[in-house]
C-alpha positions, -999 to 999 in steps of 0.1 A, spaced: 774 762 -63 736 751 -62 712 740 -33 709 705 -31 669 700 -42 646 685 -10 619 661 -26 585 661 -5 565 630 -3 529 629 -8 521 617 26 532 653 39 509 669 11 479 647 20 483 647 57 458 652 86 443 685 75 431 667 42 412 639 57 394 666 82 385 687 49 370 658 32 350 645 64 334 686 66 331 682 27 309 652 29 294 663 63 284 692 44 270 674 18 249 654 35 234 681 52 229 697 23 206 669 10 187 668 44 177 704 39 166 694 -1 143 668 16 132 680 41 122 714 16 108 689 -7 85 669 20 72 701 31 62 714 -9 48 678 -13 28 678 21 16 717 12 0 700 -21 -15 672 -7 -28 695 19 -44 720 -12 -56 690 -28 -76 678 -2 -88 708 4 -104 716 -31 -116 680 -29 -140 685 4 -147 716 -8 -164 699 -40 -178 673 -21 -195 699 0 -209 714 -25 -221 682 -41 -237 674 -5 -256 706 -7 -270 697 -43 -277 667 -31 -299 680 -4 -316 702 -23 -322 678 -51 -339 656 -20 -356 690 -8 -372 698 -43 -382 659 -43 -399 658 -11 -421 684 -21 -431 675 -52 -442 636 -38 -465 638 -4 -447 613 15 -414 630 14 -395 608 1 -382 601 -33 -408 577 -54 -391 544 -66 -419 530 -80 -415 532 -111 -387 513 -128 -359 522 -147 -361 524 -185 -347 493 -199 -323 494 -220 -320 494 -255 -329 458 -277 -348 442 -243 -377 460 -250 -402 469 -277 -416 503 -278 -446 516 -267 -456 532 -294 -459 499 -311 -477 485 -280 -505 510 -285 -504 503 -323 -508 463 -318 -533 473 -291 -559 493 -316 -559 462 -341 -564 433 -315 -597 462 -301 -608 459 -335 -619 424 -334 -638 427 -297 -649 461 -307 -669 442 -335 -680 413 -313 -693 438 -287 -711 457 -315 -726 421 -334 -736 416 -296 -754 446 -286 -772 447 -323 -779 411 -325 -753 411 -358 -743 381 -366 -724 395 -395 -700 411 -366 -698 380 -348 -683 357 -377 -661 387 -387 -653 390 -354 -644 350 -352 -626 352 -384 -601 380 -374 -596 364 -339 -564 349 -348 -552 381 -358 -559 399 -323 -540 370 -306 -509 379 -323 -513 413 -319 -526 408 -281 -489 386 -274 -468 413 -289 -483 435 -264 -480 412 -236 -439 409 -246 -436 445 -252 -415 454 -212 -408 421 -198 -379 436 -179 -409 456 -161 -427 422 -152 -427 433 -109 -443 465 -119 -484 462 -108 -496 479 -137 -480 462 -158 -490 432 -144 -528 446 -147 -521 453 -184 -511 415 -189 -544 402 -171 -565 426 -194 -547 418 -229 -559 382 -217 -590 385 -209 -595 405 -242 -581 372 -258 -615 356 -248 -636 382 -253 -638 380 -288 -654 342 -293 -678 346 -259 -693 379 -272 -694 362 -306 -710 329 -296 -736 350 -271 -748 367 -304 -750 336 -323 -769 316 -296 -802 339 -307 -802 323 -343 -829 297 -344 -804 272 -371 -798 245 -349 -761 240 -367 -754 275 -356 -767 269 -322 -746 240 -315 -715 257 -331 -723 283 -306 -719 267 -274 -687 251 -286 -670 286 -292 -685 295 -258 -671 274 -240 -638 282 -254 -645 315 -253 -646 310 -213 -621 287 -212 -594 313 -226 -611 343 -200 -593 320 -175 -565 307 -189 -548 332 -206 -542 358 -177 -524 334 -163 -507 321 -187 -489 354 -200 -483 364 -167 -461 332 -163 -447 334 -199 -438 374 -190 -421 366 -156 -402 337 -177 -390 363 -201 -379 388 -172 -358 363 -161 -337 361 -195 -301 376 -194 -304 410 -217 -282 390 -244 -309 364 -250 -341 388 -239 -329 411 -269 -321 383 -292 -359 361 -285 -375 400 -290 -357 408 -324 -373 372 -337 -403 381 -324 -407 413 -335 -393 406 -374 -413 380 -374 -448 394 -364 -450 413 -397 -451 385 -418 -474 367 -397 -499 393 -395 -498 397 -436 -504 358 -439 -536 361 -415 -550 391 -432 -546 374 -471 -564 339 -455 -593 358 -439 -601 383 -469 -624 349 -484 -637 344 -458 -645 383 -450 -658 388 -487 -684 362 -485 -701 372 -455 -704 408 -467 -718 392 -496 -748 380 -475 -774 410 -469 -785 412 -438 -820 411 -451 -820 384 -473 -831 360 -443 -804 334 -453 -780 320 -426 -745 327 -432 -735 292 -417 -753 277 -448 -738 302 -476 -703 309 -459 -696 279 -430 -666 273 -463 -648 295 -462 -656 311 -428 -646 279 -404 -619 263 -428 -600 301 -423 -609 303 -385 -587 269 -379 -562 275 -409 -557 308 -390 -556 291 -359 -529 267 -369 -506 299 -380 -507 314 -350 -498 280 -330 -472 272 -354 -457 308 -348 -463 312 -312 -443 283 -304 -421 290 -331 -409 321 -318 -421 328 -284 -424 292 -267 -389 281 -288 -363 304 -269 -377 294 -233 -375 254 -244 -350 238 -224 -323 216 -241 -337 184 -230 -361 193 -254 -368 169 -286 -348 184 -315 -348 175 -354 -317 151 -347 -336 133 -325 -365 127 -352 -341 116 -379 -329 88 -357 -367 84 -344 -353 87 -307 -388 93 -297 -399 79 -262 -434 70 -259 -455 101 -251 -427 125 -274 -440 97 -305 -482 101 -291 -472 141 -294 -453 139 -329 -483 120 -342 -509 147 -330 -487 176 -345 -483 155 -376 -524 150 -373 -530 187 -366 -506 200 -396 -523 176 -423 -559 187 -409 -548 222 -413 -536 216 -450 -567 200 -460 -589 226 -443 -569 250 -465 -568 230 -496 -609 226 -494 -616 265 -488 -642 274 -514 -644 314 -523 -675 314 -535 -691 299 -503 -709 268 -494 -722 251 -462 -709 239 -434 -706 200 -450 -703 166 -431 -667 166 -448 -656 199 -433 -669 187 -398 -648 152 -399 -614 175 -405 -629 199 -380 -633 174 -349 -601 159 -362 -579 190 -361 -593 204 -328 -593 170 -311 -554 165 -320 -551 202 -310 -568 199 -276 -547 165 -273 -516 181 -276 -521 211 -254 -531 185 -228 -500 161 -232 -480 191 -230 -498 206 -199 -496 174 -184 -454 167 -190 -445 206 -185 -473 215 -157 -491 184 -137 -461 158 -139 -432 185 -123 -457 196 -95 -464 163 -91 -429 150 -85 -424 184 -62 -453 174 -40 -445 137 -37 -405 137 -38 -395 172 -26 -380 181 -64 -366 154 -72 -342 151 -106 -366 151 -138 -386 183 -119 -388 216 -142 -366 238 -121 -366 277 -131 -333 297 -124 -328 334 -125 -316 352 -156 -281 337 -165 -286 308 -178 -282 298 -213 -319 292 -225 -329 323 -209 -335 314 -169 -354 287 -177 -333 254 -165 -353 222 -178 -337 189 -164 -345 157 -182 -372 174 -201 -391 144 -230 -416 170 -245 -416 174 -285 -411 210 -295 -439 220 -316 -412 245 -338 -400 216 -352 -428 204 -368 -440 238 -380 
């Protein structure tokens, strides 16, 4: 006879010695995972620790460099101090190389070279070639000027810009000084003109590159590399054009020997004078073509504004004078005779007419970019219609015209 069977229940199998196992399970757990972090915090904390350390250990020794560096710099300058005067290189496209400045610089000495020599000899040979090739030693002399603007505060290069200048003038005054010894009364008279513009340009020019350089420091790079790559590509082509309109001019007065007691005013005054203004118009009609052109504000009469003859009065009185000057030039051009002639009354009309409508021009536009904004400064305290220049970030180069009226001169050219 069998045992009757006894049938547990799962309460008795799960009773209160299971709970307490599972509470020291999980107790145990968690301390488990205390003693991982707690390990892991301290490795983390040991490496930050290390890391610092190599850190302040480099920038110790970069301290010391640095004080040597400082120590090897205070000897070599005698105040002891690091010399910050002079600037850093600028950087690529904003500037034009020196090399190039020094090359410009030896053909605009040419020109004065051979005034100073017709003027020590009493050469008047040297003088007119001297007068004939001027035009080509102002190009030359405002590539040098725009060579660094970005190194406009430096003094010597401001001393450089005031010397290019006056070299810009020395040419004509040496030349005209020379020719005031010839007893032709034509010559004489011709003289004093050029000697007074000779003068004239001793004066004006310093300061007027040294304004037209500060204007270009002030360009943002983006435009100041852009207004120098026109320049520059453009120079070449200028200067070829001067040199194939003064070789007439150069061949007939070294057809006239020195000895022959004739006056080269009566054998060459055509083709010598007709080149000198011919020349004269290139280099305006380039100058403001490419160096005047990217500092013109936008107020600034454009060819829309000529198609639909949206000219107000004194932009219509310069347009006529550029129109004047232009024709002038193409009949002093059209008229040049290579085998020489005289100085004629016909020659002298075009002459009085182009310089008058040049000298016109330059002193309409003095007068609206110059006299008129000081004026208006002085008298309202800058009022609107005042030229206003801003530093380097604006869009036509830091120069901010408001309600400018002037005609650009590129247009016509």
């Amino acid at each position: 006879m069998s045992s009757p069977q006894t049938n547990v229940s799962p309460k008795t199998e799960m009773g209160p010695d299971f709970d307490a196992r599972v509470i020291e399970a999980i107790q145990n757990l968690k301390a488990q995972q205390a003693i991982a972090l707690n390990a892991f915090k301290a490795s983390l904390l040991s490496t930050v620790r290390d890391t610092i350390s190599h850190q302040n250990k480099e920038i110790e020794a970069l301290k010391s460099d640095l004080e040597a560096l400082r120590a090897s710099s205070s000897r070599a300058s005698p105040s002891g101090s690091i010399s910050l005067q002079s600037p850093p290189p600028p950087r690529r496209g904003t500037h034009i190389s020196q090399w190039w400045r020094l090359i410009f610089f030896t053909f605009a000495l040419l020109p004065s070279l051979t005034s100073l020599f017709g003027y020590l000899t009493k050469n008047n040979h040297a003088a007119y070639i001297s007068l004939v090739f001027w035009n080509f030693s102002a190009v030359c002399l405002e590539i040098c000027v725009l060579t660094s603007p970005q190194r406009y505060k430096s003094k010597r290069e401001k001393a450089k810009i005031v010397v290019l200048g006056l070299m810009f003038g020395l040419s004509p005054l040496l030349s005209s000084l020379t020719l005031l010894s010839s007893e032709h009364k034509q010559t004489k008279l011709i003289s004093w003109f050029i000697l007074g513009h000779g003068c004239s340009w001793i004066v004006v020019m310093p300061l007027s590159w040294l304004g037209l350089a500060k204007i270009y420091s002030n360009m943002s790079e983006t435009k100041l590399s852009q207004s120098l790559l026109a320049i520059f590509k453009s120079q070449f082509g200028v200067l070829c054009t001067l040199l194939y309109v003064n070789a007439t001019p150069l061949h007939c007065i070294l057809k006239v020997s020195p000895n022959s007691g004739l006056n080269i005013l009566d054998e060459c005054g055509n083709p010598v004078f007709n080149t000198i203004w011919v020349s004269l118009a290139i280099f305006i009609a380039w100058h403001v073509g490419y160096v005047i052109n990217p500092i013109i504000g936008r107020g600034a009469l454009r060819w829309a504004d000529i198609m639909a003859f949206n000219l107000s009065f004194i932009e219509g009185i310069q347009f006529v004078f550029c129109v004047t000057l232009a024709i002038s030039a193409m009949v002093l051009f059209a008229s040049i005779d290579p085998a020489g002639s005289g100085f004629d009354e016909f020659m002298q009309v075009f002459t009085i007419l182009f310089l008058s409508s040049a000298g016109s021009l330059l002193a309409l536009l003095g007068f609206e970019y110059i006299f008129l904004p000081v004026m208006r400064r002085i008298f309202r305290g800058g009022s609107e219609g005042s030229v206003r220049m801003t530093g380097g970030s604006s869009e036509n180069g830091g120069l901010d015209f408001k309600e400018t009226s002037g005609i650009s001169l590129g247009v016509v050219f």
